[in-house]
N, C-alpha and C positions, 0 to 999 in steps of 0.2 A: 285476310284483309277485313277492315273493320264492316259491318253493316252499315247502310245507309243511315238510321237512323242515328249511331255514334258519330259519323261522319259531321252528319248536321248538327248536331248537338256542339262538338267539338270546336265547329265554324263559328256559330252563334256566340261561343263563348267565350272565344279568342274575339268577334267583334265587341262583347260586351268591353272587353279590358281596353282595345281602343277607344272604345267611347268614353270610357274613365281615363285614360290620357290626353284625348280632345277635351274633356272639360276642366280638365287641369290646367294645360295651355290654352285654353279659351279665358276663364278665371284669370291666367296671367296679361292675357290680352287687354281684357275691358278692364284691370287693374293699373295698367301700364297708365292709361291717360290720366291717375290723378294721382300720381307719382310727381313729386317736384321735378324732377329733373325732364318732365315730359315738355314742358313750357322753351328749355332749352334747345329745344330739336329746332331744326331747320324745317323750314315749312317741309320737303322733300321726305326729313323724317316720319315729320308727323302723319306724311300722305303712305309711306312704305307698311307703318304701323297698324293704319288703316287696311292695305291690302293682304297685313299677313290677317285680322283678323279674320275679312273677307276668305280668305285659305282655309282657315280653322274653319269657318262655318261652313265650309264646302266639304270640307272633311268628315263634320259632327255629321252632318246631314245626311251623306250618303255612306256614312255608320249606322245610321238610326234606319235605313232602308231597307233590308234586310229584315230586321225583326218584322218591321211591320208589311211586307209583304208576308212573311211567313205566315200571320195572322189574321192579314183580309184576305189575299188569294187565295191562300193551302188549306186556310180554315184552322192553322197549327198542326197538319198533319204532313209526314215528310213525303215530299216527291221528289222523284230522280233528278230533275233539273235542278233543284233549290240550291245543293253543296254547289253545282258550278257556277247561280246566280249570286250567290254569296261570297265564294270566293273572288271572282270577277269584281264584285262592288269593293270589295274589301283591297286588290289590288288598284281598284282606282282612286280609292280614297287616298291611299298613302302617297299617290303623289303631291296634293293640294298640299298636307302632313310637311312632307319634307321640305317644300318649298317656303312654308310657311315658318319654319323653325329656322332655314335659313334667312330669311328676312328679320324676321326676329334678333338671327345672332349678330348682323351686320349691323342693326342698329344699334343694338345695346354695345357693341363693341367700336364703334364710330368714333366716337368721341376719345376712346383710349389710343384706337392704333393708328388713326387716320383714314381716311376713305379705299386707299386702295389693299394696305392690311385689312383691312373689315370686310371689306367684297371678297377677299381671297379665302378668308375667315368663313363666309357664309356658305360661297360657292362650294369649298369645301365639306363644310357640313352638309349639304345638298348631296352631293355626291357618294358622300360616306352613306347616309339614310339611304340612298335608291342605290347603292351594291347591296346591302345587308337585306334590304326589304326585296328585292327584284334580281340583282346579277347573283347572289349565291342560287335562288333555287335554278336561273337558266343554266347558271355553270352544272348544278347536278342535273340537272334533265338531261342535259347533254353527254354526261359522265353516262349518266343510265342506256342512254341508245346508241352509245358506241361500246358498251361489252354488251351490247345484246345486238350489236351488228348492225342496226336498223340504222339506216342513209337519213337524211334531213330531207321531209318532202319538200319535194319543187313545188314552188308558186305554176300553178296552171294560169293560163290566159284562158280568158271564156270566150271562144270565137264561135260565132253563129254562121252559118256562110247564107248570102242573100238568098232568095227564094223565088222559083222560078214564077212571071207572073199568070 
């Protein structure tokens, strides 16, 4: 198994490359509005466009988190917790990510397939991003703890029983 510090290293760097895909789809965002064909949208469009931005920047933002806790917190030096605060960020960004791409595809495709082809269009795209980014690793986690035997722990309830007075 790799050391912590490749661990980290490896995280940081797979964040870096989302960051350079959020600013790519961001670029495409704030580019969108002075596009001719942006004036044609339906007020709804132009508010949906709005919101995928809004996504994007929810994304960029808690990509960029990670570095810089590594830097104020840790001081740049790697601690055991870091790869799972990182990883953790990193799967929460991508959902803003996928959602935001699907907005994206619905509108730009609106006007070609109709509203309810283009929701199905988007919806889709949604879907496809959160299996590849989310359901392959659960399907393997899962794959891993059934040849090694190990059961799906139970959600425990935390009961306290009252206290005599």
């Amino acid at each position: 198994m790799a050391d912590l510090g490749d661990r980290i290293k490896k995280a940081l760097d797979e964040c870096r490359i989302l960051i350079l895909g959020a600013q790519v789809f961001l670029g495409f965002e704030y580019r969108s509005v002075f596009e001719s064909g942006f004036e044609s949208l339906p007020a709804y469009g132009k508010y949906l466009v709005l919101g995928a931005l809004g996504l994007m920047l929810a994304a960029l933002a808690l990509l960029l988190l990670p570095a810089a806790y590594h830097l104020i917190v840790h001081g740049g030096e790697d601690k055991p917790g870091f790869h799972e605060f990182t990883t953790k960020i990193i799967e929460l960004a991508l959902l803003p990510f996928a959602l935001g791409l699907g907005v994206n595809l619905y509108v730009a495709t609106q006007s070609l397939m109709g509203g309810s082809l283009a929701a199905l269009a988007g919806v889709v795209a949604i879907l496809i991003a959160i299996f590849f980014w989310y359901g392959i690793e659960k399907i393997a986690v899962s794959r891993r703890r059934r040849a090694k035997g190990e059961q799906q722990p139970a959600k425990k309830l935390h009961y306290e029983p009252p206290r005599a007075p």
